[in-house]
LUMKOLDO-476215 format. One record per residue (C-alpha): residue number from 0; residue in three letters; z negated, y, x. Coordinates in steps of 0.5 Angstrom, whole numbers, plus 500, padded with zeros to 3 digits. Last residue first. Layout:
BEGIN
REC,nr,rest,up,north,east
REC,NUM,ALA,Z,Y,X
...
# end
This chain:
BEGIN
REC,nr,rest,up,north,east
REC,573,UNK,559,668,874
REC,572,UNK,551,666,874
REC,571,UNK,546,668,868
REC,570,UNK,538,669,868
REC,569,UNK,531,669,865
REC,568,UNK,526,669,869
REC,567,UNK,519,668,866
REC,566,UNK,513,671,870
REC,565,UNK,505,669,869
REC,564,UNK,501,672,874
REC,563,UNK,493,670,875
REC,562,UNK,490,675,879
REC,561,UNK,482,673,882
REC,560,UNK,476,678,884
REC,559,UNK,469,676,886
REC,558,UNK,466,683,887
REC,557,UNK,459,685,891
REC,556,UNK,457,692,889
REC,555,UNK,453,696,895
REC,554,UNK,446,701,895
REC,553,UNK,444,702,902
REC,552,UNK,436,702,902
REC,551,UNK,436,698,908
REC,550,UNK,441,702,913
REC,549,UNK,437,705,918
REC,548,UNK,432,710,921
REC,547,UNK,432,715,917
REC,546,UNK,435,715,909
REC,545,UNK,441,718,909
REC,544,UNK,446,712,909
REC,543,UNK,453,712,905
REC,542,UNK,455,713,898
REC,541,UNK,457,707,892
REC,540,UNK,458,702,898
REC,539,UNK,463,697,895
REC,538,UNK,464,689,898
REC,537,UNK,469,685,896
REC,536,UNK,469,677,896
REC,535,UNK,475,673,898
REC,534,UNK,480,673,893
REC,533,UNK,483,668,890
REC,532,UNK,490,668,887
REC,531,UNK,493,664,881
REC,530,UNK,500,663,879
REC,529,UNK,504,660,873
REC,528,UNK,512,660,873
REC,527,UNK,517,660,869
REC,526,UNK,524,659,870
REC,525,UNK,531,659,866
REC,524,UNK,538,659,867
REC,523,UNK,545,661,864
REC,522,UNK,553,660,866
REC,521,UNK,555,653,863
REC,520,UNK,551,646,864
REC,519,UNK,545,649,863
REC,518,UNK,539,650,869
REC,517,UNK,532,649,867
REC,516,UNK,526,651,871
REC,515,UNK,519,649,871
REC,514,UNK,513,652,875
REC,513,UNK,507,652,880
REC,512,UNK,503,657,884
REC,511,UNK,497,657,888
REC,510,UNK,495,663,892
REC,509,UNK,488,663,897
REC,508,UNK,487,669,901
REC,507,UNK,483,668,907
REC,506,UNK,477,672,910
REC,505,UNK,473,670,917
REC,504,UNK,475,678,919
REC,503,UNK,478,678,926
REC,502,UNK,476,678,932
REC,501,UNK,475,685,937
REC,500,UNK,475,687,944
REC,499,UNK,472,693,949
REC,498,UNK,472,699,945
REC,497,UNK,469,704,948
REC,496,UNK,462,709,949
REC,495,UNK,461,716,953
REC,494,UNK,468,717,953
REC,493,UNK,468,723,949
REC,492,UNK,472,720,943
REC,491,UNK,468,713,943
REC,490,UNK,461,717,942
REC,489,UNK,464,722,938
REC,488,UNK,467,717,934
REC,487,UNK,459,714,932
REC,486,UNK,459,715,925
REC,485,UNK,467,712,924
REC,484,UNK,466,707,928
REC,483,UNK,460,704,924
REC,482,UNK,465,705,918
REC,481,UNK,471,702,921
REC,480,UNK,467,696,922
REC,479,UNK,462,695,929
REC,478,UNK,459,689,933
REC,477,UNK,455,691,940
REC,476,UNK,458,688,946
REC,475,UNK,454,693,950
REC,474,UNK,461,696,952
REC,473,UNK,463,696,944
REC,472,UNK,465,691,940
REC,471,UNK,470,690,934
REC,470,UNK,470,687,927
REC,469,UNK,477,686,924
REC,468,UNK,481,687,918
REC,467,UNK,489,684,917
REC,466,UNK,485,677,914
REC,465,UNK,488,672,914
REC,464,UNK,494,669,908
REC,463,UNK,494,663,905
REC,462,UNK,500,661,900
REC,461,UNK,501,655,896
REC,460,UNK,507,652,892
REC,459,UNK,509,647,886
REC,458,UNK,515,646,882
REC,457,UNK,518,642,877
REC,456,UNK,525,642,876
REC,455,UNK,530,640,870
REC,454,UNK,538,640,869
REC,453,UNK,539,635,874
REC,452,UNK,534,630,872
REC,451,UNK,527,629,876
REC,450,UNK,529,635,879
REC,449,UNK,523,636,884
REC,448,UNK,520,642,888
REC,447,UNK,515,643,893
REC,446,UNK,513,650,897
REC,445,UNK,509,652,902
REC,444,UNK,507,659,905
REC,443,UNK,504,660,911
REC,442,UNK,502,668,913
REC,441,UNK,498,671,919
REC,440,UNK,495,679,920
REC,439,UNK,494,682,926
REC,438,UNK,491,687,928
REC,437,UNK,486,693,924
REC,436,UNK,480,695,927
REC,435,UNK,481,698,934
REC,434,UNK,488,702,933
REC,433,UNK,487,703,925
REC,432,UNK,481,707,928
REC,431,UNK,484,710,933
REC,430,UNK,489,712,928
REC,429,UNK,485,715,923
REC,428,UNK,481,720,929
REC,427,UNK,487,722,931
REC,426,UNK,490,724,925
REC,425,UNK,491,732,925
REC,424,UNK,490,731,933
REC,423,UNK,498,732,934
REC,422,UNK,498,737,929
REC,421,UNK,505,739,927
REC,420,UNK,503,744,921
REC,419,UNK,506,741,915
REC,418,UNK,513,741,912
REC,417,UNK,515,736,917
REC,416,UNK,510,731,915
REC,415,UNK,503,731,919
REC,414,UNK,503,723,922
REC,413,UNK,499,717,920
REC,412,UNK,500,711,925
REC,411,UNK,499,703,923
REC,410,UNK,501,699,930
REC,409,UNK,493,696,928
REC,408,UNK,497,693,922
REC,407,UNK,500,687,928
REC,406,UNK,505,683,922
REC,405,UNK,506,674,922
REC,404,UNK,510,670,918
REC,403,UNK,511,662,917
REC,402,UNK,513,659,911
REC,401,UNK,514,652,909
REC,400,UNK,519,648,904
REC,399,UNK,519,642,900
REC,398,UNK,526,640,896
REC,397,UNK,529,636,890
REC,396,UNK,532,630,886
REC,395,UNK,540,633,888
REC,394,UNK,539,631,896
REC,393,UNK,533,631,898
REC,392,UNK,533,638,901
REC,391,UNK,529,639,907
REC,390,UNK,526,647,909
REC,389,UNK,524,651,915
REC,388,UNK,522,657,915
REC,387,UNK,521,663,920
REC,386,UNK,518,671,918
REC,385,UNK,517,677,922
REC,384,UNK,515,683,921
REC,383,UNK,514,691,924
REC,382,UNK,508,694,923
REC,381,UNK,507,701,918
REC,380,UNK,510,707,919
REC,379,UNK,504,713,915
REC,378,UNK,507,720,914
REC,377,UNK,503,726,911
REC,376,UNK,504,729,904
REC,375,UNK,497,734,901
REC,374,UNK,496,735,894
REC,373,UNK,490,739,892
REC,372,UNK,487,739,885
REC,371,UNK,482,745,884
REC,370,UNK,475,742,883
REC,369,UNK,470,741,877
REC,368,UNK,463,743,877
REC,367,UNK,457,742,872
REC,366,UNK,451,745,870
REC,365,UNK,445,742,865
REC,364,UNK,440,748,865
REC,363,UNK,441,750,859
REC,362,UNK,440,744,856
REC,361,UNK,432,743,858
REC,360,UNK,431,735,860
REC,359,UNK,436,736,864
REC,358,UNK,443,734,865
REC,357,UNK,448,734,872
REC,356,UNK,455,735,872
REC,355,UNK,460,733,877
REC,354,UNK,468,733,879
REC,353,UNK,473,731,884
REC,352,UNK,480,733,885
REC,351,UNK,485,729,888
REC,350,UNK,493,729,889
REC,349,UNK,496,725,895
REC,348,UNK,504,725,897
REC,347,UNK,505,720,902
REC,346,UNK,512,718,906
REC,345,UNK,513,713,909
REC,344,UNK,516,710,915
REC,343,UNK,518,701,914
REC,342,UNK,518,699,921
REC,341,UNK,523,695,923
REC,340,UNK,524,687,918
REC,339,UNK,526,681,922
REC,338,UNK,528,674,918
REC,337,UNK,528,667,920
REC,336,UNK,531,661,917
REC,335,UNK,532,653,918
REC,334,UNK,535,648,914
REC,333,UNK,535,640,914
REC,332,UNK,538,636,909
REC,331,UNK,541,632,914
REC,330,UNK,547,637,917
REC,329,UNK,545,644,922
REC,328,UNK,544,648,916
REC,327,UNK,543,655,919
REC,326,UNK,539,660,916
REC,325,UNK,539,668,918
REC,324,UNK,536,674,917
REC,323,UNK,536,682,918
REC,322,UNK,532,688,915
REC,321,UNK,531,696,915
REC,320,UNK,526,700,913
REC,319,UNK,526,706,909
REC,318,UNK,520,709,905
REC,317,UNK,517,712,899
REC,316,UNK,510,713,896
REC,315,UNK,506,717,891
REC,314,UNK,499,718,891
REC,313,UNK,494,719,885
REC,312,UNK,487,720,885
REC,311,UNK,481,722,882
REC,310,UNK,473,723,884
REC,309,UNK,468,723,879
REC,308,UNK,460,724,879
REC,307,UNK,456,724,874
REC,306,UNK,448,726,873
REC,305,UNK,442,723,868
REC,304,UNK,436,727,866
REC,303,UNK,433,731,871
REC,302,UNK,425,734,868
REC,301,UNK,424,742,867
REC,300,UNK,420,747,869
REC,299,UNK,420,755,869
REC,298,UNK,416,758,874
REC,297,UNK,422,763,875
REC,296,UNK,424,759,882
REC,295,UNK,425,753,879
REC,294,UNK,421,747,878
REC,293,UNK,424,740,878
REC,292,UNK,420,735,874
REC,291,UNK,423,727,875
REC,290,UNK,417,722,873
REC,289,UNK,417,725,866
REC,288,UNK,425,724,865
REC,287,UNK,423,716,865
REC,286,UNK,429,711,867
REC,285,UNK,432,718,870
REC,284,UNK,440,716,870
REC,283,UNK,445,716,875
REC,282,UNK,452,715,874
REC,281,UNK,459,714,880
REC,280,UNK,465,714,877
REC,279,UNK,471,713,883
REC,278,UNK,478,713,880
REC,277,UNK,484,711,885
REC,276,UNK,492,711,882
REC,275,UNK,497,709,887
REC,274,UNK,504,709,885
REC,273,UNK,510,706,890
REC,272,UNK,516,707,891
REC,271,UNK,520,702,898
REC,270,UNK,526,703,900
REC,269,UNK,529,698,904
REC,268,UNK,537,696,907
REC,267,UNK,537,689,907
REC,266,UNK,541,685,912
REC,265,UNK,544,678,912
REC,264,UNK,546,672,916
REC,263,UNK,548,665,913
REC,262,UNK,551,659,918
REC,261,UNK,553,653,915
REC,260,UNK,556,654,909
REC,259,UNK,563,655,913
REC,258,UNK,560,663,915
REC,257,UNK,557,667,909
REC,256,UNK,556,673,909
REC,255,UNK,550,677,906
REC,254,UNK,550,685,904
REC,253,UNK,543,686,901
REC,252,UNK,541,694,898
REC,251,UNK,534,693,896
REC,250,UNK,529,698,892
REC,249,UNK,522,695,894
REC,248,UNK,517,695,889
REC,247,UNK,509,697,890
REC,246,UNK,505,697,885
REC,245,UNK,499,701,881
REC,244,UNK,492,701,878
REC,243,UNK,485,702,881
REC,242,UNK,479,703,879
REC,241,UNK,472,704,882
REC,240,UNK,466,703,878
REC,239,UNK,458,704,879
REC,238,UNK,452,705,875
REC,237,UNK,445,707,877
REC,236,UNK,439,706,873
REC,235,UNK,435,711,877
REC,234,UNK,427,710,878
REC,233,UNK,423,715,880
REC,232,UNK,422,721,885
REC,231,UNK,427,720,890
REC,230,UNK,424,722,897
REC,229,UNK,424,727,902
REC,228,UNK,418,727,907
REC,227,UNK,415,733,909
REC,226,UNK,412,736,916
REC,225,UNK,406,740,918
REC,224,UNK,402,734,920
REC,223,UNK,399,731,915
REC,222,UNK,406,730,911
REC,221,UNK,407,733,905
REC,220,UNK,412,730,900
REC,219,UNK,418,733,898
REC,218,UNK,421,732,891
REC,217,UNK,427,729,890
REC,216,UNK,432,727,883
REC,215,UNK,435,734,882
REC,214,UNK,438,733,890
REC,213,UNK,435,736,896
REC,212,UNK,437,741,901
REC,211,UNK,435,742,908
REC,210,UNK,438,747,912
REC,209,UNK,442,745,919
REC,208,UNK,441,751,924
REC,207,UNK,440,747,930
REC,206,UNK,433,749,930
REC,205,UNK,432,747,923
REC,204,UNK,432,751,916
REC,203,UNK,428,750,910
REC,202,UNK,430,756,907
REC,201,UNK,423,761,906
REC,200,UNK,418,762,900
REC,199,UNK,413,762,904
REC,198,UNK,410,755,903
REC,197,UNK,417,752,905
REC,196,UNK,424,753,901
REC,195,UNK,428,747,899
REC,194,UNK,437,749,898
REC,193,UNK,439,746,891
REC,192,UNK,442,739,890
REC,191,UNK,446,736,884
REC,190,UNK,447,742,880
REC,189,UNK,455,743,880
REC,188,UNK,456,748,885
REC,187,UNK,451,744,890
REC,186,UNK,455,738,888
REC,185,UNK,461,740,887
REC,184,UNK,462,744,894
REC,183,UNK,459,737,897
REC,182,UNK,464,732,895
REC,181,UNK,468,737,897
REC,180,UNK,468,737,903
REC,179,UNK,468,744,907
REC,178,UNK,473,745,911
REC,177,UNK,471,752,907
REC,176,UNK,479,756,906
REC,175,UNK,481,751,900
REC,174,UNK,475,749,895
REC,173,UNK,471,756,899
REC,172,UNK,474,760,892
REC,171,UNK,467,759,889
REC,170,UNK,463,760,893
REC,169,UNK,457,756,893
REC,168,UNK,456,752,899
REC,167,UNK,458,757,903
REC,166,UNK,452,761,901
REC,165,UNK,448,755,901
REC,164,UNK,450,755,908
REC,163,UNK,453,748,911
REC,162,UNK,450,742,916
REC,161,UNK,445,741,912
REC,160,UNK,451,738,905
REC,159,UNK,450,731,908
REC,158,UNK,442,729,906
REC,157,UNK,443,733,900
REC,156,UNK,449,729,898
REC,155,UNK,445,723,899
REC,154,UNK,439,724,896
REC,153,UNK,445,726,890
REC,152,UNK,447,720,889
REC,151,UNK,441,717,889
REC,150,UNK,435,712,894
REC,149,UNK,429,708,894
REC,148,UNK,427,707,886
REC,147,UNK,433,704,885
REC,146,UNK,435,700,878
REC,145,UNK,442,697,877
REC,144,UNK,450,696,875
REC,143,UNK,455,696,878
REC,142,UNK,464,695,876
REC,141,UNK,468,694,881
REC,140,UNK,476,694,878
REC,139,UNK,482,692,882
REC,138,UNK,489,692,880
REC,137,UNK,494,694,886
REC,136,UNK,500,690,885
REC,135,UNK,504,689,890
REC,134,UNK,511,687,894
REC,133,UNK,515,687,887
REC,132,UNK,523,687,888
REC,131,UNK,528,691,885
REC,130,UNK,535,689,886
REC,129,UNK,542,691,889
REC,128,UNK,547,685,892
REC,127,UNK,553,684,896
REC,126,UNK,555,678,897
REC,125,UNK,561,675,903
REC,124,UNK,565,670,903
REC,123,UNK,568,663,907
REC,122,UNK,567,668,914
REC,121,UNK,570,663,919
REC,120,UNK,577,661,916
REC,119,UNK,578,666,911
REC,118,UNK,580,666,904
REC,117,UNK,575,672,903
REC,116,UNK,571,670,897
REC,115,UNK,567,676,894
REC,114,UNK,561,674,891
REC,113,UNK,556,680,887
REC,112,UNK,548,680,887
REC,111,UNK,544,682,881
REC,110,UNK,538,685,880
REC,109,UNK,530,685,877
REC,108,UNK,524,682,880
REC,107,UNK,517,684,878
REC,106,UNK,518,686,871
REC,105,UNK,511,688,869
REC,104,UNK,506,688,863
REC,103,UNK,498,689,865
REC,102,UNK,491,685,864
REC,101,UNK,485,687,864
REC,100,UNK,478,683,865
REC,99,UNK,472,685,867
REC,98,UNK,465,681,868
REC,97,UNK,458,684,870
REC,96,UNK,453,681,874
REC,95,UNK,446,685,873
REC,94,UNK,443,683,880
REC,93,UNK,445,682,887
REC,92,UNK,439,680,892
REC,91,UNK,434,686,895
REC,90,UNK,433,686,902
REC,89,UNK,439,689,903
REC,88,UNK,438,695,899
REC,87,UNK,440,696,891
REC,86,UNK,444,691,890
REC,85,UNK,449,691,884
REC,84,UNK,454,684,882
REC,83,UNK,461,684,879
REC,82,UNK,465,679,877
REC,81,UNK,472,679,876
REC,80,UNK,480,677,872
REC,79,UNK,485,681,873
REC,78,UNK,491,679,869
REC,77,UNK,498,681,871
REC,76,UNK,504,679,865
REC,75,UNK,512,677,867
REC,74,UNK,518,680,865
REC,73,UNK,524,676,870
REC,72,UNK,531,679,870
REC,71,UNK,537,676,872
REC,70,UNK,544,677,875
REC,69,UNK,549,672,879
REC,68,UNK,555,672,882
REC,67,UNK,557,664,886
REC,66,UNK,556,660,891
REC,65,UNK,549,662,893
REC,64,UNK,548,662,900
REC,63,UNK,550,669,902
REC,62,UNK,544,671,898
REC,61,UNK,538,669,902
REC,60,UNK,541,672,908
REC,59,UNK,537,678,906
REC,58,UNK,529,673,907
REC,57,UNK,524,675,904
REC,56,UNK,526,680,900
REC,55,UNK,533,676,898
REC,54,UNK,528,670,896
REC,53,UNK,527,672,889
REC,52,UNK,534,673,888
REC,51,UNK,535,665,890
REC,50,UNK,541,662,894
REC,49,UNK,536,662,900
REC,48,UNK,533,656,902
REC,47,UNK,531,658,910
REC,46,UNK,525,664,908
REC,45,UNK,523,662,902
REC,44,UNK,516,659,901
REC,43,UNK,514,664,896
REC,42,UNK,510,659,894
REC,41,UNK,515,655,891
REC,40,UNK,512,657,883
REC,39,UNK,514,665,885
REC,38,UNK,521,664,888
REC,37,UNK,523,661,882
REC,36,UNK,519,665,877
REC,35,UNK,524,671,880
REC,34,UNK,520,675,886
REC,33,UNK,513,676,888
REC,32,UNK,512,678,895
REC,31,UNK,504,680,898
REC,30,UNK,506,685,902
REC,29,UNK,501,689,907
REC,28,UNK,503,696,908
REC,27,UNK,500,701,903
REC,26,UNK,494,698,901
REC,25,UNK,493,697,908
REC,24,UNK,494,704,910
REC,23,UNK,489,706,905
REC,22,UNK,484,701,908
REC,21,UNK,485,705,915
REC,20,UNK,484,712,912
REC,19,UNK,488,717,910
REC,18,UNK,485,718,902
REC,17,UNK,484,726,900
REC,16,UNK,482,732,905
REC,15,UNK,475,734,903
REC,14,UNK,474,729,899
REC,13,UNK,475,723,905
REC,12,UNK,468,727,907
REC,11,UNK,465,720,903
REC,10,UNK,458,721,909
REC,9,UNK,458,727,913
REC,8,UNK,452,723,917
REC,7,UNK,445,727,915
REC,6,UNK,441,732,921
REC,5,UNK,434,730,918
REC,4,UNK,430,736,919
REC,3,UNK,427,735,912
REC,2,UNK,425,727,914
REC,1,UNK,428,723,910
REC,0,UNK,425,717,905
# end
């Protein structure tokens, strides 16, 4: 329950203002490599063998070590396979799992590199090379399902519409002008809350002005003492999913040298496109309409039945960066690589709108609202990067490899594009909070491949890769995450609290891969590879608390997730 004079946290303001948030920046920034089906069976473990397209977004110096010209193509198919589970509180255990599984057509690598011969003593030939390169999927789906009788949706609405005006509430042009969330502007003007009045007939309002809303499935309660409790009226069988589609390729353009076949040096010139598509369905529906009746001012009576809520997203990505490698063959077998990639500076456009719709038992009370679409472009510069490897060849039977890469994500900084009004505050709050609870993110990749005849290979990789998240303390030493921060910022912000350390989420992400390659005596190649990416388990909180005196009653979806990819490249060396 709330009390009435609760002053509610503005819990899901990311409407007002689209999706500029440290998960975002991750989204964006984090790489997780495909390549040809080469690169993908052997782990990505790529940065000292080279000769490979898949290995040129590695490592640049990759396409100086191949003796000659070479094209491919390599379609492959995502599948996303999860399970989703509901609680209602966290006293309660997750209940109503339920399975998804999709898939998606894709060509993660496609390109060419060309050899020129220079008949020169110290550098034997340089390549030049263009291609496309997958460095994310986006594929993800929470899907929840189960009873509440402790908390809504729209409870939660009401609870963080109190800092504003009905009449604020209810313009219809306040979409743009209000600063208001727009959450919150389609609830109210879509049916979800609606202002209390007390015995007299008058608008419940604090002494700090905040007024007291409720959602169609709340009541007030009195309290012996003058004052109410706000609580949901019944049980809500609550559905909850989140989607999102998408990838991310890097354009390269490769220029590789090659000194003696020895020393190998190259420099890639990124640009990284990206679509991301982001869709937040949230309903509600009264198990028994009876135990929700809703009086209106006329005397008119009528029970909620069910509400909708949607928020929608797409953004577009574009960068540059900036990147050089080299590997040395100092004789033996051994090879040895490393690769520095700048900052990549983006640009984002987001597109959003969201929109409600509330049913009840008496139809021609059903309202719904739909917001404009709004589009705002910032910058985000994500990390620099840094990969080593070392590999052994044994001879023509084959070859184990192993990477390292290292990048710091808490040097993630969102600015306003030129064509915006230049704020240096715009993202203050989104900065601190990629400061503190993001940092560094730790790779290792490990390959194996044996030619048991020389036209066959069969290969095996895994890679692991720590999380970029991290838990951070306050002077008290009291743990916090991104969204405990984000609650309390003045604090932080005024001084009055600070950040004195951080540690790394536990989470690791497991890949396994494996494949199988032919070479023929002419021109044309073949490889397949299989590969499975484990998940650590993720977490979605449908809306925030509003309920006084903690978090208990906070509803969550708990997912377990897996992305097996299947890649089939086909090329042809002149």
């Amino acid at each position: 329950m709330r009390r009435f004079a609760l002053a509610a946290l503005l819990s899901l303001a990311a409407a007002a203002a689209g999706a500029q948030t440290m998960s975002e920046a991750l989204t964006y920034s984090v790489n997780d490599y495909f390549g040809t089906a080469r690169s993908i069976a052997l782990g990505g473990a790529m940065t000292a063998l080279g000769g490979d397209l898949g290995s040129i977004g590695i490592n640049p110096a990759g396409s100086a070590v191949a003796p000659y010209s070479q094209f491919a193509i390599s379609p492959g198919i995502t599948i996303l396979s999860n399970t989703s589970g509901y609680s209602t509180s966290y006293s309660e255990d997750y209940s109503g799992y339920l399975d998804y599984r999709t898939n998606k057509f894709n060509i993660p690598n496609l390109g060419f590199t060309l050899r020129f011969d220079t008949y020169n003593s110290s550098m034997k030939s340089f390549t030049l090379g263009f291609m496309s390169t997958a460095t994310s999927h986006f594929m993800n789906d929470y899907v929840g399902q189960g009873i509440n009788n402790k908390t809504s949706l729209l409870g939660s609405f009401g609870a963080g519409a109190s800092p504003y005006t009905p009449s604020e509430l209810n313009d219809r042009n306040g979409w743009f002008s209000s600063g208001i969330p727009w959450n919150y502007l389609a609830a109210y003007q879509g049916g979800m809350i609606a202002e209390a009045y007390d015995e007299y007939g008058q608008p419940m309002v604090d002494g700090y002005g905040n007024y007291t809303y409720l959602g169609a499935t709340e009541a007030m309660f009195p309290n012996g003492d003058g004052s109410y409790d706000i609580r949901t009226q019944g049980q809500l069988d609550q559905y909850s999913r989140v989607q999102t589609y998408g990838a991310k390729y890097d354009i390269l353009m490769n220029l590789g040298m090659n000194f003696n076949d020895r020393f190998f040096v190259g420099f890639n010139l990124g640009m990284p496109v990206a679509t991301y598509r982001y869709s937040e369905y949230f309903e509600e529906n009264a198990v028994d309409t009876a135990d929700f009746p809703i009086e209106y001012a006329d005397g008119v009576v009528t029970n909620f039945s069910s509400a909708r809520y949607q928020y929608s997203q797409l953004s577009d990505i574009s960068g540059v960066y900036l990147k050089a490698g080299f590997i040395w063959t100092p004789g033996g077998g051994l090879r040895v690589g490393a690769a520095v990639q700048t900052p990549t500076f983006m640009t984002i456009r987001d597109v959003w709108n969201v929109s409600t719709n509330t049913y009840f038992t008496s139809s021609e009370y059903n309202t719904s609202a739909d917001s404009p679409s709004n589009d705002y472009q910032y910058n985000l510069i994500s990390p620099w990067r840094l990969n080593a490897g070392v590999a052994y060849t044994l001879g023509a039977f084959g070859l184990v490899s192993a990477d390292f890469e290292m990048a710091d994500y808490s040097s993630m900084r969102f600015s306003e594009s030129a064509e915006y009004y230049h704020n240096a505050n715009t993202f203050r709050m989104e900065n601190a909070v990629n400061r503190n609870f993001a940092g560094k993110e730790y790779s290792g990749r490990f390959g194996i491949e044996v030619r048991p005849v020389p036209s066959l290979s069969l290969r095996a990789g895994y890679a692991l890769r720590t999380s970029p998240e991290y838990y951070a303390f306050d002077k008290n030493g009291v743990k916090y995450t991104a969204a405990g921060y984000i609650n309390y910022y003045d604090e932080f912000e005024s001084g009055e609290n600070y950040i004195t350390g951080k540690t790394p989420f536990g989470d690791i992400l497991s890949t396994y891969s494996g494949g199988i390659g032919y070479s023929s005596d002419g021109s044309f190649f073949a490889d397949f590879a299989f590969r499975m990416a484990k998940y650590p388990s993720g977490y979605f909180n449908p809306y925030g608390d509003y309920i006084t005196g903690g978090d208990e009653f906070l509803p969550e979806v708990v997912q377990t997730r897996t992305m097996s990819d299947l890649v089939l490249t086909l090329g042809w060396r002149f």
